[in-house]
FILUM-441066 format. One record per atom (N, C-alpha, C): residue number from 1; residue in one letter; atom name; x, y, z. Coordinates in Angstrom, 3 decimals. Example, Ala and Ser with C-alpha at 12.3 -4.5 7.8 and 13.67 -1.06 7.14 Angstrom:
2
+------+-------+-------+----------+----------+----------+
: gufi : ketor : marza :       c1 :       c2 :       c3 :
+------+-------+-------+----------+----------+----------+
:    1 :     A :     N :   13.190 :   -5.690 :    7.800 :
:    1 :     A :    CA :   12.300 :   -4.500 :    7.800 :
:    1 :     A :     C :   13.200 :   -3.300 :    7.800 :
:    2 :     S :     N :   12.850 :   -2.250 :    7.080 :
:    2 :     S :    CA :   13.670 :   -1.060 :    7.140 :
:    2 :     S :     C :   12.900 :    0.030 :    7.870 :
+------+-------+-------+----------+----------+----------+
This chain:
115
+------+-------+-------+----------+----------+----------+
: gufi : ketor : marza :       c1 :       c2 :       c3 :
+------+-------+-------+----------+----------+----------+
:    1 :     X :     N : -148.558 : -107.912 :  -71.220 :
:    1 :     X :    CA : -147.356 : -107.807 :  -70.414 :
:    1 :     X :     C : -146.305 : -108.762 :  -70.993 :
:    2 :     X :     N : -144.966 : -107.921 :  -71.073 :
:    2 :     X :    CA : -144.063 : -109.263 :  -71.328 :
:    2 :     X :     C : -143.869 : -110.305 :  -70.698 :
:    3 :     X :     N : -143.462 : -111.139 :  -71.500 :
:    3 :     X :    CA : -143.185 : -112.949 :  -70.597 :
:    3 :     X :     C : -141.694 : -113.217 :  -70.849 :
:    4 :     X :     N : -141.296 : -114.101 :  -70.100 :
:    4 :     X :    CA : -139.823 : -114.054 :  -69.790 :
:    4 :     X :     C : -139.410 : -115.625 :  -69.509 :
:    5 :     X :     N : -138.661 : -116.707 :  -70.032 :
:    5 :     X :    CA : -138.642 : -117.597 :  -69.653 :
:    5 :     X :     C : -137.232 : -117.771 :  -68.770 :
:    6 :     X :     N : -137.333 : -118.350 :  -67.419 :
:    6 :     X :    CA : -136.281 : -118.665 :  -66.644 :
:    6 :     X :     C : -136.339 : -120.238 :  -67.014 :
:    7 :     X :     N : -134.499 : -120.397 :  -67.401 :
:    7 :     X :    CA : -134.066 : -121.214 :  -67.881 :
:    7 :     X :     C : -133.117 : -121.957 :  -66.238 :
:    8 :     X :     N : -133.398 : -122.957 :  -65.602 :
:    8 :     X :    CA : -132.512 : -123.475 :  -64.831 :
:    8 :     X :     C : -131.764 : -124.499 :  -65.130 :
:    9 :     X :     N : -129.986 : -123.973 :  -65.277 :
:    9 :     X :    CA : -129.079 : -124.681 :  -65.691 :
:    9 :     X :     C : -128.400 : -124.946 :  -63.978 :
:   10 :     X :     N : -128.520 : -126.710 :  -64.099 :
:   10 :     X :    CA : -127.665 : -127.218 :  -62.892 :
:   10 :     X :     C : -126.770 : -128.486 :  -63.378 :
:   11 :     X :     N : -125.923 : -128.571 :  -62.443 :
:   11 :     X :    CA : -125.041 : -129.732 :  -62.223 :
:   11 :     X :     C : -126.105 : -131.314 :  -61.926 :
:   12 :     X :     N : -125.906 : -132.461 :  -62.832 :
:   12 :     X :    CA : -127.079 : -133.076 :  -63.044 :
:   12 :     X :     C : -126.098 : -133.829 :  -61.461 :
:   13 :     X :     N : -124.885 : -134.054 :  -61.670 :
:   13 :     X :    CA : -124.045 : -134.889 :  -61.122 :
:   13 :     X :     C : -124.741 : -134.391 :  -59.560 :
:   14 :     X :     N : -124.564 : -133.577 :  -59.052 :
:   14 :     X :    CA : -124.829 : -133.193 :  -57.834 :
:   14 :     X :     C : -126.003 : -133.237 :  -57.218 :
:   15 :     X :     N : -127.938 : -133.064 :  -58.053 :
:   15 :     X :    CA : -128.897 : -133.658 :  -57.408 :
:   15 :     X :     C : -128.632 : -135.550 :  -57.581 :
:   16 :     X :     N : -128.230 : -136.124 :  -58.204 :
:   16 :     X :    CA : -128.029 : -137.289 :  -58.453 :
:   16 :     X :     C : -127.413 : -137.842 :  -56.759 :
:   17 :     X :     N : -126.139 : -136.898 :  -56.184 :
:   17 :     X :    CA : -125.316 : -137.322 :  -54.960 :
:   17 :     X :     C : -126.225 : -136.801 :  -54.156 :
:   18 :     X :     N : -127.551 : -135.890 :  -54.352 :
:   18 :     X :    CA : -128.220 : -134.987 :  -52.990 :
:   18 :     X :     C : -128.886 : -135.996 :  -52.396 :
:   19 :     X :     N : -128.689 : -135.853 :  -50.806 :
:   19 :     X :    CA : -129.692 : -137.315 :  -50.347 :
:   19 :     X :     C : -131.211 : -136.733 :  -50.469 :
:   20 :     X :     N : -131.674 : -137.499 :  -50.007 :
:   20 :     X :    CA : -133.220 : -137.855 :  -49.913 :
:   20 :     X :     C : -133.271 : -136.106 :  -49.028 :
:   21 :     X :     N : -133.275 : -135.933 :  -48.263 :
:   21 :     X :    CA : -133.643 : -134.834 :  -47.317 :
:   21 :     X :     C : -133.244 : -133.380 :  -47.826 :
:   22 :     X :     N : -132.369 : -133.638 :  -48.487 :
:   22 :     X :    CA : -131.719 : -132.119 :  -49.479 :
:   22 :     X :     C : -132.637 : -132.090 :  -50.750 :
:   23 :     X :     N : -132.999 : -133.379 :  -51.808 :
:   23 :     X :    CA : -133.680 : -133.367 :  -52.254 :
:   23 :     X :     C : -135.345 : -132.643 :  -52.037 :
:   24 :     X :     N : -135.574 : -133.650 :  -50.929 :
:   24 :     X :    CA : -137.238 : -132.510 :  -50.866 :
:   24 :     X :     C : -137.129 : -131.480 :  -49.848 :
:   25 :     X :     N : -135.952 : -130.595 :  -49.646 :
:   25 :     X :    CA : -135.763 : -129.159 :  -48.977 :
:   25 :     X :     C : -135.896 : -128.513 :  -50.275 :
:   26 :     X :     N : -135.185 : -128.678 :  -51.328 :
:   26 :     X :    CA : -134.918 : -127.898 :  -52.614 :
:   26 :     X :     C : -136.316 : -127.967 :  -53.108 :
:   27 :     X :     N : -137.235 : -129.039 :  -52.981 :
:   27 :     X :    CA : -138.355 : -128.872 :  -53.571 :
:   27 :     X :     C : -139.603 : -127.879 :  -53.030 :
:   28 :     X :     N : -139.405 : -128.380 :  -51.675 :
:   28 :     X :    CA : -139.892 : -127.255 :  -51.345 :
:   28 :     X :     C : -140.038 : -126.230 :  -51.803 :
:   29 :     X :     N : -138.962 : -125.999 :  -51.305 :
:   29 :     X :    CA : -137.605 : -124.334 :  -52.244 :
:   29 :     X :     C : -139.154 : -123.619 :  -53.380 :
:   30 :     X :     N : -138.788 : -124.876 :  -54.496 :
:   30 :     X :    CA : -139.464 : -123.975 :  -55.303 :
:   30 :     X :     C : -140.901 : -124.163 :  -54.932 :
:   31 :     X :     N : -141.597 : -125.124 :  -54.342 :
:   31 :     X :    CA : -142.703 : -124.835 :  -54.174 :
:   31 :     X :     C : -143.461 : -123.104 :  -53.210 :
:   32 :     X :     N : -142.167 : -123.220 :  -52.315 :
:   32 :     X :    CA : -142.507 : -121.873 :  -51.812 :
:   32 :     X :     C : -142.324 : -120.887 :  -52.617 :
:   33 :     X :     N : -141.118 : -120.895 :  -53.721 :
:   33 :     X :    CA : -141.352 : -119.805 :  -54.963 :
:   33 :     X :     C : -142.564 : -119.831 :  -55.244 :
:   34 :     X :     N : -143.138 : -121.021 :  -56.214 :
:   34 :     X :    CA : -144.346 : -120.686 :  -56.665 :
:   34 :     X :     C : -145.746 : -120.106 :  -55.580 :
:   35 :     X :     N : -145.121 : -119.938 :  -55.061 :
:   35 :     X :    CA : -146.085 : -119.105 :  -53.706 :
:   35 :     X :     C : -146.191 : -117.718 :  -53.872 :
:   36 :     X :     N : -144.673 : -117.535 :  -53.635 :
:   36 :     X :    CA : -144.459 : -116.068 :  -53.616 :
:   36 :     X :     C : -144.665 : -115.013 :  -55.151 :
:   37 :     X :     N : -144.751 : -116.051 :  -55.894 :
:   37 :     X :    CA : -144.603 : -115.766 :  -57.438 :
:   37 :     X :     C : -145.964 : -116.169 :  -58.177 :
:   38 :     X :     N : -146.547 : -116.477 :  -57.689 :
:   38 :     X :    CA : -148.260 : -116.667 :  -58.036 :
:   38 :     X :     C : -148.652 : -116.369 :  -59.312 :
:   39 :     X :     N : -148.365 : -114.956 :  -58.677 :
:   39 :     X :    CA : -149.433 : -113.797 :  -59.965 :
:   39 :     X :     C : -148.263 : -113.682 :  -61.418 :
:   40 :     X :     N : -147.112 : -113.659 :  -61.144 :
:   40 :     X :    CA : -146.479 : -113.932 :  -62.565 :
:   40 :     X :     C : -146.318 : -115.112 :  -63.121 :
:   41 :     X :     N : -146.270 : -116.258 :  -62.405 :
:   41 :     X :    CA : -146.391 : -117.269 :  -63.298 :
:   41 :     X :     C : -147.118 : -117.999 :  -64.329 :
:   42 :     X :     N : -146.680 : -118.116 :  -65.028 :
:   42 :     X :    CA : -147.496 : -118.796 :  -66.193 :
:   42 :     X :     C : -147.428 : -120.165 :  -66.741 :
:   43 :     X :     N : -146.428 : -120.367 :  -65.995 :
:   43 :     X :    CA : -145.696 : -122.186 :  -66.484 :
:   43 :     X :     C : -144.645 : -122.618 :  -65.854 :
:   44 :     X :     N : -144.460 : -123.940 :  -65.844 :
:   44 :     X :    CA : -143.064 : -124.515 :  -66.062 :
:   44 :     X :     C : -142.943 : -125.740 :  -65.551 :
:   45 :     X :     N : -141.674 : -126.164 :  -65.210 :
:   45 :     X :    CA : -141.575 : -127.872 :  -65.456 :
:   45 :     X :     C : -140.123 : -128.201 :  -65.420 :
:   46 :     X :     N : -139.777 : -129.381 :  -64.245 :
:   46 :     X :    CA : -138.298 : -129.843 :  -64.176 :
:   46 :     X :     C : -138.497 : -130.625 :  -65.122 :
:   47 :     X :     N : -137.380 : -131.045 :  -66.088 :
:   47 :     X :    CA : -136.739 : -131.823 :  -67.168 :
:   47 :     X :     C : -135.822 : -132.930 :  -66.862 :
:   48 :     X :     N : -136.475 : -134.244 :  -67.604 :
:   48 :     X :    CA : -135.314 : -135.508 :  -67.175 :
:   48 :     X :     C : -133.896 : -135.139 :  -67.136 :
:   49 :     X :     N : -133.256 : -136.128 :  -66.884 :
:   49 :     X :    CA : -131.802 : -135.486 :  -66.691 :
:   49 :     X :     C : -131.452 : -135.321 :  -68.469 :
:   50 :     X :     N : -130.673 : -135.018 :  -68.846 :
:   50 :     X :    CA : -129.986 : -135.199 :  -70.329 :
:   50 :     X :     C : -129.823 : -136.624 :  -70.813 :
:   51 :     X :     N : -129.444 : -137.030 :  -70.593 :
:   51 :     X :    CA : -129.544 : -138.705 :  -70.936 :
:   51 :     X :     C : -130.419 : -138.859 :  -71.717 :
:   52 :     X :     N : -131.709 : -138.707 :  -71.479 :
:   52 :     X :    CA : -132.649 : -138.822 :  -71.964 :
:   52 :     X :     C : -133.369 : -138.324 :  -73.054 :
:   53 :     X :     N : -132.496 : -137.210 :  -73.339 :
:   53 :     X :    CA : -132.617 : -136.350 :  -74.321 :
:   53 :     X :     C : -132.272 : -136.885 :  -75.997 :
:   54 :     X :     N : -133.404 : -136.269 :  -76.754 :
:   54 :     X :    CA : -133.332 : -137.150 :  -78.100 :
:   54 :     X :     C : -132.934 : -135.502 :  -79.356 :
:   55 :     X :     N : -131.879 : -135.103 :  -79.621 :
:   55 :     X :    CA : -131.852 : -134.383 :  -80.834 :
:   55 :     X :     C : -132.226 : -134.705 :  -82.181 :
:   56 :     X :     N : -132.355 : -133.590 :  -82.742 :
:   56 :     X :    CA : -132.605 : -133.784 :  -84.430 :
:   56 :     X :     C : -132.168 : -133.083 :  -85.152 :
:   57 :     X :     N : -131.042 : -132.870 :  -85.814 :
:   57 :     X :    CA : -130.327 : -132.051 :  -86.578 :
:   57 :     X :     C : -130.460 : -132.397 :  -88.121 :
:   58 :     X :     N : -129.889 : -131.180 :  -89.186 :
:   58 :     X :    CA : -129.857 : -131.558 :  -90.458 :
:   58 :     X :     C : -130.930 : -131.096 :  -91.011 :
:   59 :     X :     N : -131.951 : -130.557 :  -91.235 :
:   59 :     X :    CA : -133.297 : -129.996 :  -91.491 :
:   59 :     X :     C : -132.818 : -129.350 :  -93.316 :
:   60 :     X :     N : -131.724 : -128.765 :  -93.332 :
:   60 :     X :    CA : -131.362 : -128.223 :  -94.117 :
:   60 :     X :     C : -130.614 : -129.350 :  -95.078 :
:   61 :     X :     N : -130.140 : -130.256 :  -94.697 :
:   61 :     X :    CA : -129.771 : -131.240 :  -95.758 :
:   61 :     X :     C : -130.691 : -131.743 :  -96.522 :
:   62 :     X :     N : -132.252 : -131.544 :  -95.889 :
:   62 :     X :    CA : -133.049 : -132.484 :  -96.581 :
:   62 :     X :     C : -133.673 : -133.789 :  -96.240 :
:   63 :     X :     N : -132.584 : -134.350 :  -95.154 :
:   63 :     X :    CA : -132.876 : -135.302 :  -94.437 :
:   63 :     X :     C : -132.172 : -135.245 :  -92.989 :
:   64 :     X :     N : -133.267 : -135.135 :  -92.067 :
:   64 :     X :    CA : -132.862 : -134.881 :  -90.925 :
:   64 :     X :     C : -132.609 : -136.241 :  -89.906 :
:   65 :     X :     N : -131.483 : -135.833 :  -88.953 :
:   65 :     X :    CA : -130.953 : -137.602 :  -88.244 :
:   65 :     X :     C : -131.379 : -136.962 :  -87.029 :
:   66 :     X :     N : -131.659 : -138.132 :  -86.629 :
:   66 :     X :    CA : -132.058 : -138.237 :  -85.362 :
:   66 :     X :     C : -130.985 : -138.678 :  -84.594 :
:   67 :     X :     N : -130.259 : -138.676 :  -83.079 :
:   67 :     X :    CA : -129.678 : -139.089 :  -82.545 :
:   67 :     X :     C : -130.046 : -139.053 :  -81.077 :
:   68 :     X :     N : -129.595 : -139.927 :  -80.304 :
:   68 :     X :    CA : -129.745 : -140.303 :  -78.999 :
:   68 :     X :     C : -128.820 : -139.054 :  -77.905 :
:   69 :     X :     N : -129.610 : -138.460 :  -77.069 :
:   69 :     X :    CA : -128.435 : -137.498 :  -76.659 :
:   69 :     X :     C : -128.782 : -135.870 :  -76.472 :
:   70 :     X :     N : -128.388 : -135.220 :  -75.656 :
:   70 :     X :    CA : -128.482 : -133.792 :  -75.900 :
:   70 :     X :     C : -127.775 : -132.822 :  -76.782 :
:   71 :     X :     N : -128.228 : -131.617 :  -76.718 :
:   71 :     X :    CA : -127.754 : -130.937 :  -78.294 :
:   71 :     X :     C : -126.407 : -131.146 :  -78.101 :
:   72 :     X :     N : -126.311 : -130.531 :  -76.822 :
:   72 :     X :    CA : -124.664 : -130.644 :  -76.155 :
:   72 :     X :     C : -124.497 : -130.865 :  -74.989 :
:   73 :     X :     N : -123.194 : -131.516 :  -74.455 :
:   73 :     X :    CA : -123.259 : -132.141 :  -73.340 :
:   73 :     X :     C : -122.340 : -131.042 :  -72.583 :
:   74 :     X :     N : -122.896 : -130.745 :  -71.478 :
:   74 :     X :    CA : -122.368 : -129.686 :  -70.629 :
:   74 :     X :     C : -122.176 : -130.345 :  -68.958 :
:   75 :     X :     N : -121.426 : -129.377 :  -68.357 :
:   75 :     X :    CA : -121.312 : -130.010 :  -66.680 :
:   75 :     X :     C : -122.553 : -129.576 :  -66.328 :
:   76 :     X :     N : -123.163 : -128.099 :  -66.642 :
:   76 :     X :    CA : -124.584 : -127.885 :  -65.975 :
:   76 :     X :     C : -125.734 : -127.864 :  -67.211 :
:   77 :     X :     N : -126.482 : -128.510 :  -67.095 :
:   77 :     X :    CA : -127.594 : -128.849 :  -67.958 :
:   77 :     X :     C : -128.663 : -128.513 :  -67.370 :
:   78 :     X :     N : -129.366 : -127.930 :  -68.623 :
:   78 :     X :    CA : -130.718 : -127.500 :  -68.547 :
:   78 :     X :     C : -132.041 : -128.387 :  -67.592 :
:   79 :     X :     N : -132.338 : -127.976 :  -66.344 :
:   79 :     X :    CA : -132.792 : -128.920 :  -65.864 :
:   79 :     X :     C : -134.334 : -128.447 :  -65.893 :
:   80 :     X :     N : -134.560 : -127.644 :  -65.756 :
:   80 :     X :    CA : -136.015 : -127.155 :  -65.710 :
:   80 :     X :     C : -136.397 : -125.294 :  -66.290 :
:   81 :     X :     N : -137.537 : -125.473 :  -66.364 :
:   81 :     X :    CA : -137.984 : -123.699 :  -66.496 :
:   81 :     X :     C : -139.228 : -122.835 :  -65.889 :
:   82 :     X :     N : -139.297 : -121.666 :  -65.508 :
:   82 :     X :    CA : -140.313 : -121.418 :  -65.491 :
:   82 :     X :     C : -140.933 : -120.251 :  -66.595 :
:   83 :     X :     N : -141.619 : -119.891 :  -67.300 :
:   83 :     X :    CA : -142.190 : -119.039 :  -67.760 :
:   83 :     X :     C : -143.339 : -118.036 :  -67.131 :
:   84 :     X :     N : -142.489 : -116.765 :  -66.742 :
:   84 :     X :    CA : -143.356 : -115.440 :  -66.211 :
:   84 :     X :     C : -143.426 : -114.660 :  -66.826 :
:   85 :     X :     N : -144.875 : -113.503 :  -66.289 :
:   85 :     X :    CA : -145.229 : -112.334 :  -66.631 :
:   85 :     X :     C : -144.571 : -111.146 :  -66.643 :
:   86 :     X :     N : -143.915 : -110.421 :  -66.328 :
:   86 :     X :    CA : -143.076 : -109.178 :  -65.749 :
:   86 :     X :     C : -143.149 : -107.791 :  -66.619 :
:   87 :     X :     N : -143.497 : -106.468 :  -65.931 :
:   87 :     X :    CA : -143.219 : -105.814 :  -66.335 :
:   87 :     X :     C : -142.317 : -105.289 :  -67.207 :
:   88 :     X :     N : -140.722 : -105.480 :  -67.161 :
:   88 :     X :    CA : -139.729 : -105.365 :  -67.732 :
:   88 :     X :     C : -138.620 : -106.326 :  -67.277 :
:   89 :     X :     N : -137.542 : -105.699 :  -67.945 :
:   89 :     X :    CA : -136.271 : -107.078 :  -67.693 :
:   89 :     X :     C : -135.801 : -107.145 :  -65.670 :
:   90 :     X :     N : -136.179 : -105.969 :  -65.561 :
:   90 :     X :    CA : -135.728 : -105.485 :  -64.065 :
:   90 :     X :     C : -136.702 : -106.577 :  -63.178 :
:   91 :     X :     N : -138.216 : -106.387 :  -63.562 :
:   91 :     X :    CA : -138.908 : -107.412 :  -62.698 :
:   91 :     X :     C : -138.334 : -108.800 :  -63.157 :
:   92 :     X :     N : -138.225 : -109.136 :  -64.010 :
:   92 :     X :    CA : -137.865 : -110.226 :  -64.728 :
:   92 :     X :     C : -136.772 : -111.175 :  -63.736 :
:   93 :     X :     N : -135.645 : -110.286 :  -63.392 :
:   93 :     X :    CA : -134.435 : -110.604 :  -62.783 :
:   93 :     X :     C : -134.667 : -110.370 :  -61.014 :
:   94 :     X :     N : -135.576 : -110.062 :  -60.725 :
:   94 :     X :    CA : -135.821 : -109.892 :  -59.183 :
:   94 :     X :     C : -136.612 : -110.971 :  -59.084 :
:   95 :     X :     N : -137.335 : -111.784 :  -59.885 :
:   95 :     X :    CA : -137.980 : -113.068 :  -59.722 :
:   95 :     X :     C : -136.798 : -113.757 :  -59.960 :
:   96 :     X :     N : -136.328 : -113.979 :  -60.730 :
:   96 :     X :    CA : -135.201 : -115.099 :  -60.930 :
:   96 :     X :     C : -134.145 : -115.410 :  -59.928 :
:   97 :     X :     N : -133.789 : -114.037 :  -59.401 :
:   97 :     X :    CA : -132.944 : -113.774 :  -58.331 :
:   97 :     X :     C : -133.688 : -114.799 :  -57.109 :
:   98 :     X :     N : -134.983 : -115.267 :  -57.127 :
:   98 :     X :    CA : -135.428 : -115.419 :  -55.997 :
:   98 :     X :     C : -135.551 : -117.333 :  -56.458 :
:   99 :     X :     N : -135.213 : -117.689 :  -57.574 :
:   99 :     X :    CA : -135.402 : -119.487 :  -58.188 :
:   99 :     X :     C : -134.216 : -119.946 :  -57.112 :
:  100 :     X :     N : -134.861 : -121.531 :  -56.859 :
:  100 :     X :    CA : -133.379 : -121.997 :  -55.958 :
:  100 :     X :     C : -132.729 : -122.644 :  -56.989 :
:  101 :     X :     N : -131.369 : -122.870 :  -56.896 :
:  101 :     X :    CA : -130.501 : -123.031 :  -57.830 :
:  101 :     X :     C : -129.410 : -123.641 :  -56.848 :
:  102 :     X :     N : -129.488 : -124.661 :  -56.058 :
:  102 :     X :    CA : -128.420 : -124.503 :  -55.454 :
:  102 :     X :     C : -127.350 : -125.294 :  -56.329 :
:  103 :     X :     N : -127.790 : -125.850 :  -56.989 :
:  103 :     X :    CA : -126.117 : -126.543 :  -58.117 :
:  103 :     X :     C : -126.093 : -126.048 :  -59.186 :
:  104 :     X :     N : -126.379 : -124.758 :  -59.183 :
:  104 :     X :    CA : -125.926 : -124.035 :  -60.564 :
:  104 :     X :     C : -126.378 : -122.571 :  -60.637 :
:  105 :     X :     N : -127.373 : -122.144 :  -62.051 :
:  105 :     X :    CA : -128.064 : -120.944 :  -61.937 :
:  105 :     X :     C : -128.723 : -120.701 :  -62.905 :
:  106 :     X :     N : -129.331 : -119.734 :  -63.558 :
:  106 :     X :    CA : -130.547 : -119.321 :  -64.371 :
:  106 :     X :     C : -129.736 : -118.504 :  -65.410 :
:  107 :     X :     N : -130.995 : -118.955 :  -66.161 :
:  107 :     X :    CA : -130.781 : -117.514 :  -67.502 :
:  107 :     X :     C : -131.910 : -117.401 :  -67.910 :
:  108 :     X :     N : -131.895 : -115.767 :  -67.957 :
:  108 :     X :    CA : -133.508 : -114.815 :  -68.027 :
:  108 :     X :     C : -133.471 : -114.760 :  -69.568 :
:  109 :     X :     N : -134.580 : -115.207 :  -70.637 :
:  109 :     X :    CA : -134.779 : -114.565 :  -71.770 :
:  109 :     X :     C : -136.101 : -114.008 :  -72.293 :
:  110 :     X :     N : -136.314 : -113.151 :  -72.687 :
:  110 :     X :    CA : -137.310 : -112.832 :  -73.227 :
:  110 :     X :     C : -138.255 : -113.407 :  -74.292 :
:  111 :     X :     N : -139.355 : -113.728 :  -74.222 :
:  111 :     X :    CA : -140.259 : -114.083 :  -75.125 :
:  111 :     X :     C : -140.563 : -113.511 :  -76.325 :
:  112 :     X :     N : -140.020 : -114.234 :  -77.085 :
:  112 :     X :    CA : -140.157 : -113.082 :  -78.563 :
:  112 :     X :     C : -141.452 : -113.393 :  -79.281 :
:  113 :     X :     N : -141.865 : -112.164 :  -79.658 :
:  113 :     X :    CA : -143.541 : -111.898 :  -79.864 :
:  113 :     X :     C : -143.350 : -111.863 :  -81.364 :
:  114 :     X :     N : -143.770 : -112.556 :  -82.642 :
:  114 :     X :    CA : -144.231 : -111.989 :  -83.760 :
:  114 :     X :     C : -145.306 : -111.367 :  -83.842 :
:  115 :     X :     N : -145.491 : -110.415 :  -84.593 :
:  115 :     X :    CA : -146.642 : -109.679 :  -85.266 :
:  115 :     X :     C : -146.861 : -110.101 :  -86.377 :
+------+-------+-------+----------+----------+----------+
């Protein structure tokens, strides 16, 4: 079956201002996703904020730099993902439709398979 990774892009600024009580409602949130979503899931995982983030560019020069930082700095950053099962792109997007997102939103991609 295809796999599909949901990408959650949020506003880091805004769980940072969420109090304590909005914080573990949203967690919930997804814990009750992963309820309802059981049988397609296969993975996933919230991500430090960006800050924390270490790039590595240059591969092609020969000598690659390391720098402190994300690839790119955006208002909504990649905060977490999940990776599911789904029939097609249609199931794909009726799960995603259902991720909480309240400071931002998702992007569905497909798992690309070599042979």
């Amino acid at each position: 079956m295809p796999q599909y990774l949901i990408l959650l892009y949020e506003d880091e600024q805004s769980w940072a201002e969420a109090s304590d009580e909005k914080s573990a409602e949203i967690l919930a949130e997804h814990g009750a996703f992963g309820e309802r979503h059981r049988d397609a899931l296969r993975g996933g995982s919230a991500l430090q904020p960006q800050a924390t983030a270490t790039t590595i560019r240059g591969w092609n020069t020969g000598s690659p730099t390391v720098t402190d930082g994300p690839f790119a700095e955006t208002k909504e950053a990649l905060g977490g993902f999940y990776l599911i099962e789904a029939a097609d792109l249609d199931e794909a997007l009726a799960i995603a439709r259902d991720v909480p997102t309240p400071f931002g939103g998702v992007e569905v991609r497909p798992v690309r398979v070599f042979d």
